[in-house]
Structures are given as C-alpha cells and as structure tokens.
N, C-alpha and C positions, 0 to 999 in steps of 0.2 A: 905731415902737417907742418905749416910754418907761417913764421909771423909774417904778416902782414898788413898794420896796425892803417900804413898810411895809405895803401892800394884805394883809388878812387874809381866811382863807375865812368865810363866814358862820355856819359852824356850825362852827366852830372855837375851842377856848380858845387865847388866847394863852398864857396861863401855863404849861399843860400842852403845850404842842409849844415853849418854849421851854427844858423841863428836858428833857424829850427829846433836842433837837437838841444839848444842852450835855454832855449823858451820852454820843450816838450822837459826836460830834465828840472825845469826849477818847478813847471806845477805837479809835478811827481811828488815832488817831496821829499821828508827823507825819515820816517818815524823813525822812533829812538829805540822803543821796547824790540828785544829780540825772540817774538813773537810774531808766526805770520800772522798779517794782517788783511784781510779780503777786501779794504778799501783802498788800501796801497797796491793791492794788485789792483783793482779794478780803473785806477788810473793810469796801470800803465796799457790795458785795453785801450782807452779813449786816447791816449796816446797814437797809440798806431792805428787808429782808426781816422784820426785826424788828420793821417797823413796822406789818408785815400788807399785806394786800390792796390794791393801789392803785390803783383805778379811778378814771378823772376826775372829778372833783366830789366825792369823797369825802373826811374827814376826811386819813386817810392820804395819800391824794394829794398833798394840799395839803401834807401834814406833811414830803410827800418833796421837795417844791419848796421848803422853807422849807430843809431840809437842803441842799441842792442850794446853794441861794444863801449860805447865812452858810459854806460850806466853800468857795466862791472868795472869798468877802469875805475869810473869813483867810488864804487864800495869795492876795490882792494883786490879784484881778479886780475889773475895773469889771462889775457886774451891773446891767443890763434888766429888764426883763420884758415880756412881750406878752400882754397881756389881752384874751379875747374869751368873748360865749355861744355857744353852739352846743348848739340844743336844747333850750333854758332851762336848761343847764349849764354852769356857770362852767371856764374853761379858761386855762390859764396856761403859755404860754411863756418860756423861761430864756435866755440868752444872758450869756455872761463872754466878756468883750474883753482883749486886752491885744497891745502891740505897735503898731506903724504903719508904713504902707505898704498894699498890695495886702491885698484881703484873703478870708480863708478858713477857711472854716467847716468844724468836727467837728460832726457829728451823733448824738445817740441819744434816745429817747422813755423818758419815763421813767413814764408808765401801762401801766399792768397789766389782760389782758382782765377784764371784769366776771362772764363767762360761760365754763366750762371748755365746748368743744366735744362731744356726745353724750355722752360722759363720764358725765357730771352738772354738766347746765346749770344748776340753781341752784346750784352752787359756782364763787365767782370764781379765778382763777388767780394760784399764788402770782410767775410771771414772775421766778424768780433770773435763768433767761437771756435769756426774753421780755422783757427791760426792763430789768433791774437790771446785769445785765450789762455792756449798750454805756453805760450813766452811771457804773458802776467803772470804766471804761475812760477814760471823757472825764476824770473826778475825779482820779484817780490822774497824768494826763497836767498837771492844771492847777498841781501839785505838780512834777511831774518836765520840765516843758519849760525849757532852757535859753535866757530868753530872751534873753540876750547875741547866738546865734546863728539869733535868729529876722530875718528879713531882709522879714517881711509881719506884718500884723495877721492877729492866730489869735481868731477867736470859736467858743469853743464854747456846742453851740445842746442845749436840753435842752427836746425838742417833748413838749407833751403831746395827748392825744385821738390817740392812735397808733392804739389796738389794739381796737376794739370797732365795728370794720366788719363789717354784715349784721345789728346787731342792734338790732332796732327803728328801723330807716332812716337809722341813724348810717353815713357813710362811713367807710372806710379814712384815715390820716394827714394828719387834718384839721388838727391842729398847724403840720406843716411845708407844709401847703398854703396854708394863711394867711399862715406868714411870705413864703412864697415871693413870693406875689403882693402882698406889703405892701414888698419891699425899698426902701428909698431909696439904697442902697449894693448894686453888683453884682456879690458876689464872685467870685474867678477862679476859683475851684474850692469843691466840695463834696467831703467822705469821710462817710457815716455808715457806724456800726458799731452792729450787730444782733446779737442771739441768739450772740455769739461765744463767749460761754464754756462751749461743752459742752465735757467732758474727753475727749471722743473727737470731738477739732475735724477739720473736713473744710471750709477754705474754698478751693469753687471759684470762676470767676471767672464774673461775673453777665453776663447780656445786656443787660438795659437801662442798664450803667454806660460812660460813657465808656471806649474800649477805650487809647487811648496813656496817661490818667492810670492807670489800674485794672492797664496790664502796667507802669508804674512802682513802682506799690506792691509788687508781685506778684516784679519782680528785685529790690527790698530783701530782699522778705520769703526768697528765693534767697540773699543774700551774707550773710544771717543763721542760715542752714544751718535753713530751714523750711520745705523743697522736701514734707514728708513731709504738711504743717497748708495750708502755701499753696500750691493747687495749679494750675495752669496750665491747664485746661480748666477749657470752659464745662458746667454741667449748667445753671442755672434762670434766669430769667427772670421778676423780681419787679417788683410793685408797691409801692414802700418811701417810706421820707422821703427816696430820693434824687430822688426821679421829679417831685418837685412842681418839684425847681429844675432838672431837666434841662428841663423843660418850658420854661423860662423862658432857655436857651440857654447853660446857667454847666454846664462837663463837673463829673461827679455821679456820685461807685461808691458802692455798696454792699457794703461787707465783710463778710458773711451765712454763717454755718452753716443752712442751710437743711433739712442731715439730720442732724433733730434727732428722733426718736421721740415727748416729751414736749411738743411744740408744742402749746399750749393747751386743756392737760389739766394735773388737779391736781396731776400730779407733775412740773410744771416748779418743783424743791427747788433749794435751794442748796446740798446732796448732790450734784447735777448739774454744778456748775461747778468748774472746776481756777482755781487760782491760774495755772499755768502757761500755760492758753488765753489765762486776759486778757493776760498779759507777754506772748507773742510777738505781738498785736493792737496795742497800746500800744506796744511796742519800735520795731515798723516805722513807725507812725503817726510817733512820734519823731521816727528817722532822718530820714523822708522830710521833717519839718517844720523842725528842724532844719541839715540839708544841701542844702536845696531850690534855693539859688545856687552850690554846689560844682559 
C-alpha cells in the first residue's frame, strides 16, 4: 500500500471535485458528542448520492474517493491508498489508520453497480444502500470513535470494484481481494458492513463469517436492546469483502441486510435508508471497538 493523497482520475477536473468536496464536507457537518450519530451518517449518504452514479472508473467514483479521503484528513486520519487496473480500469482503494497496536480493519465498498439487474440494464444503480450505506457508516464512525479507549490500530478500508460481478468478465470484490492478498500487516480481525441501511433492517448472522467474532458483535448488539434488527440466526451465506480476508486466515463477518427487495435495481434511493439503521450498525461497531479489552 502507499500513499497517494494527490493521484487524480484522468478524466477528472480537479477544480470541479474540489468545490464539490468543499460544498458536500461543509453540509456534513461536524457533531461534537463522541457518540455515533445516525443523522451525521445519513448525510454522508446524501452526500454520495448527490454525486450520482458511482461505478468504478468513472468520474463520480473518483469524486467519491476524493470525498472519502479529505473527510478522514479532517477528522485526523492517516490516509493510503491502493491503486491498481483491472480491466484497463483504474481502481482505487482507501484505507484511514489511526491508533497502534494490533490491528483491525472496518470494511465497505464504496462503487455502485454500473448495470441495474433485468430491471433495465442500461441504467446504472443509484446504491444509497448498495454502497453508500456501509461508507456513512465507516465516515460517521471516523468522527465518533473514542480514540483514548481504543487499545488496537482501527483502519478503515473503503474497497472499490465491489459491485459489478457477471458483467463483462469483471469478478465480484476485486478491491478487497487485492488488498487482501497485498497485506504486509496481518490484521486480527475484519468486520465489514454492507447494504445495512434499509429501514426495515433484518440483520441475520451470515455463514461464511467467523462464528465466536460475528456472536460477539451480535450480544453487543442484544445489550443494546436490538434483539428486533440483530438477529441471532443464520439465513444466508455470502460472497462479500469479507471472504477475501477469511481466505487468508484473519476471522472476517459480514454485517449484511441481505433482504433487501431493491438489491440492484434503480430503486436502490436514499428514500430507502433510516438514519436510524446506520446508528444501531455504528453504535455496536463502537461498543465492540471501543470496549474490546473490558
């Protein structure tokens, strides 16, 4: 991995994604309490939803990674990047550090499918929860983490080329399969967070996740009275950005709404997401980061 703060996309104005990022970062905000908050994340959804469509390689993409990066610069992250092509497509992974010790990584993909599924395939997917979602979640977290009682290094990882598996010989979560197999540091645990913000959250617990980390997060998310959102049986068994690093032997959940009706189709809106799904995702993430030596 290595820096690369000023790397610009090719067909990108700088000028024009720098009045953007400066516009989208002031109505962000900046709450004070160091409590997450589910309405500070929920504007950093409308954020990248405002910036349109975000498939990898594309303007917007890019525009979303630049946001992405100067919104941990200002709350105090060491920012990465991880550049690669895939496909003759320029691809761009995030990572903000902070903290030392052991360490561990939050996960979300911040591309948007390029192709709504039968739907209507030439419309790309606008991904509030497909995408934008699990990066409200990490963003708002990079603001609200107490790091006084952080006891490990916390990198959150913001993969792109996530979402546009099956279409024209692109795999599935090619972002976090690269970093995976790129590590020089072997964290002790992975969590990513997916599609969590429908307002009518249903997270079960996944198969392919580590089962002692995934029932940890799962009695937080119980002593949080969110027995109704996190629910304690298994339904599905995903292929996600956690799979690259379980592969690689680091235990790895996936914290997924999987029933979600608007899964990549054009009416994955930012009408679809509660402020209140991203807080109790982020709350537990917290706790469990937080209190991880209690």
């Amino acid at each position: 991995m290595r820096q690369s703060r000023n790397s610009q996309h090719p067909f990108a104005s700088l000028l024009l994604a720098s009045c953007i990022l400066a516009l989208l970062l002031a109505a962000c905000g900046k709450p004070e309490s160091l409590v997450f908050d589910g309405a500070a994340a929920y504007a950093h959804v409308e954020a990248q939803c405002d910036l349109g469509f975000r498939p990898t390689g594309s303007d917007a993409g890019w525009a979303t990674g630049d946001y992405i990066i100067s919104y941990l610069e200002e709350q105090g992250w060491t920012v990465e990047t991880e550049e690669f092509t895939y496909h003759d497509v320029p691809v761009r992974n995030i990572v903000g550090r902070v903290g030392e010790g052991p360490v561990i990584v939050l996960g979300a993909h911040y591309d948007t499918r390029r192709s709504a599924d039968e739907e209507n395939p030439s419309v790309p997917v606008m991904g509030a929860n497909d995408g934008a979602s699990g990066v409200a979640v990490l963003l708002e977290l990079a603001r609200a983490l107490d790091r006084d009682k952080l006891q490990q290094q916390v990198w959150l990882a913001f993969f792109d080329a996530e979402d546009n598996g099956r279409l024209d010989g692109w795999e599935w979560c090619v972002g976090s399969s690269y970093m995976a197999t790129h590590l020089e540091i072997m964290p002790e645990a992975v969590v990513v967070v997916d599609m969590i913000g429908d307002a009518d959250q249903q997270l079960f617990l996944e198969r392919n996740s580590d089962p002692a980390l995934q029932e940890r997060l799962w009695e937080i998310g119980a002593t949080l009275a969110y027995t109704d959102t996190f629910i304690s049986q298994y339904r599905w068994a995903m292929y996600d950005d956690h799979v690259p690093f379980a592969q690689q032997g680091i235990p790895a959940v996936d914290i997924i709404d999987f029933d979600y009706p608007y899964w990549h189709t054009t009416q994955d809106t930012r009408d679809k997401v509660s402020a209140e799904s991203l807080e109790r995702v982020g709350r537990v993430v917290e706790v469990w980061l937080e209190g991880m030596d209690d």
